[in-house]
C-alpha positions in Angstrom: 0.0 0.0 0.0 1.0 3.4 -0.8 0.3 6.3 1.4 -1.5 9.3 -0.3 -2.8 12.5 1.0 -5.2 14.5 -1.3 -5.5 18.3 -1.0 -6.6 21.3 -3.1 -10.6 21.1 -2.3 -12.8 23.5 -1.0 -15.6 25.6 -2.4 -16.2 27.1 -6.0 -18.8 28.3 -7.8 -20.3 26.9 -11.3 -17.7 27.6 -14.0 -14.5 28.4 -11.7 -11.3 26.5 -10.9 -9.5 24.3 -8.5 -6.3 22.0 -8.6 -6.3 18.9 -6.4 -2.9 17.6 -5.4 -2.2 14.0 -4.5 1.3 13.7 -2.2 2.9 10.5 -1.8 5.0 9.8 1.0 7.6 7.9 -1.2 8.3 8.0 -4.8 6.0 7.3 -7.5 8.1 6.8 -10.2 8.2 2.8 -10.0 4.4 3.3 -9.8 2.1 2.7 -13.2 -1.0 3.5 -12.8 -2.4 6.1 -10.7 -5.8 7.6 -10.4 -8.6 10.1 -9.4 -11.6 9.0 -7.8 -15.1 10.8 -6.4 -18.1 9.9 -4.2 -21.0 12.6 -3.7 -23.4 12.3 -1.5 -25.7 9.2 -1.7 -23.8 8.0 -4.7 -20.5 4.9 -5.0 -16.9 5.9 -5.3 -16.1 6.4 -8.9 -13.1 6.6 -10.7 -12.9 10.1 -12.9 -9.5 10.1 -14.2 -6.5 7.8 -14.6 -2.6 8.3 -16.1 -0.4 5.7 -16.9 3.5 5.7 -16.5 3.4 6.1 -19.9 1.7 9.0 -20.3 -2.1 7.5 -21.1 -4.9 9.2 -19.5 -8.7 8.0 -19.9 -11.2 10.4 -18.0 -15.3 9.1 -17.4 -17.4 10.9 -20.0 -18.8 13.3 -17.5 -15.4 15.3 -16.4 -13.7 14.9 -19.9 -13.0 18.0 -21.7 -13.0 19.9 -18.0 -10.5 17.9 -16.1 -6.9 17.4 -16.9 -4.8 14.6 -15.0 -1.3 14.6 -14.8 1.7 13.0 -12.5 5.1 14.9 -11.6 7.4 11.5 -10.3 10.0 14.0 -9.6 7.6 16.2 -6.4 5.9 12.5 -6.1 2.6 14.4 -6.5 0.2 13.6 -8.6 -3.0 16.7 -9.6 -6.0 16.6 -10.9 -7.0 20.8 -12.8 -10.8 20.8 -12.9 -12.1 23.7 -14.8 -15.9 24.6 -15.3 -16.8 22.7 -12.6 -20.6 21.9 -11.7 -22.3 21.8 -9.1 -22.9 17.4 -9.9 -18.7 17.7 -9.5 -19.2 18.1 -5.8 -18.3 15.2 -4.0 -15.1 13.9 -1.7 -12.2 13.3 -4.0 -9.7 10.6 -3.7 -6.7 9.6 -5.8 -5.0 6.1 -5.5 -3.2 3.0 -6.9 -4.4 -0.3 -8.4 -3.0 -2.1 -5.3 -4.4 0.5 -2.9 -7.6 -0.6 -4.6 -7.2 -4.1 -4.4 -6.7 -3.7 -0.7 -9.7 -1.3 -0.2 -7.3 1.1 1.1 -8.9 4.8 0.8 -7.6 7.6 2.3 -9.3 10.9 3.9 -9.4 12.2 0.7 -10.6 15.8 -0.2 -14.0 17.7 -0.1 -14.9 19.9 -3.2 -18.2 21.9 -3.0 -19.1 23.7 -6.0 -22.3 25.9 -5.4 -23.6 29.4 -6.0 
């Protein structure tokens, strides 16, 4: 399991801007895949985006276009831009690691709120 700690949420209006940051407490480099996750209220954990070591991203059809994932191996942080955000964005957001998963290992994870 790989420790993460998620940061970067709070609360926006409709259309504005935040930047999630995922901080591991060792390095991520030997690490493949890595991902974004979400649960709103009432609603499952989902996955929203995913990079690969390799540079691969795939986002769910509802953030695509507005999100941008990416991975710096060298600040073993991993972020998550959102842009126009809405107000069905808001939920607790998570980022992980396929054996994290496996293990049902979640962290705290981070609270974005996007309301007028």
């Amino acid at each position: 399991q790989v420790p993460l700690v998620e940061s970067g949420g709070g609360l926006v209006q409709p259309g504005g801007s935040l930047r999630l940051s995922c901080a591991a407490s060792g390095s991520i480099a030997s690490v493949d895949h890595m991902g974004w996750y979400r649960q709103a209220p009432g609603k499952e954990r989902e996955i929203v985006a995913a990079i690969s070591g390799s540079g691969i991203v795939n986002y769910v059809d509802s953030v695509k276009g507005r999100f941008t994932i990416s991975r710096d191996n060298t600040k073993n942080t991993m972020y998550l831009q959102m842009n126009n955000l809405k107000p069905i964005d808001t939920a607790v957001y998570y980022c992980n690691t396929p054996l994290n998963v496996a293990r049902h290992y979640w962290g705290q994870g981070t609270q974005v709120t996007v309301s007028s």
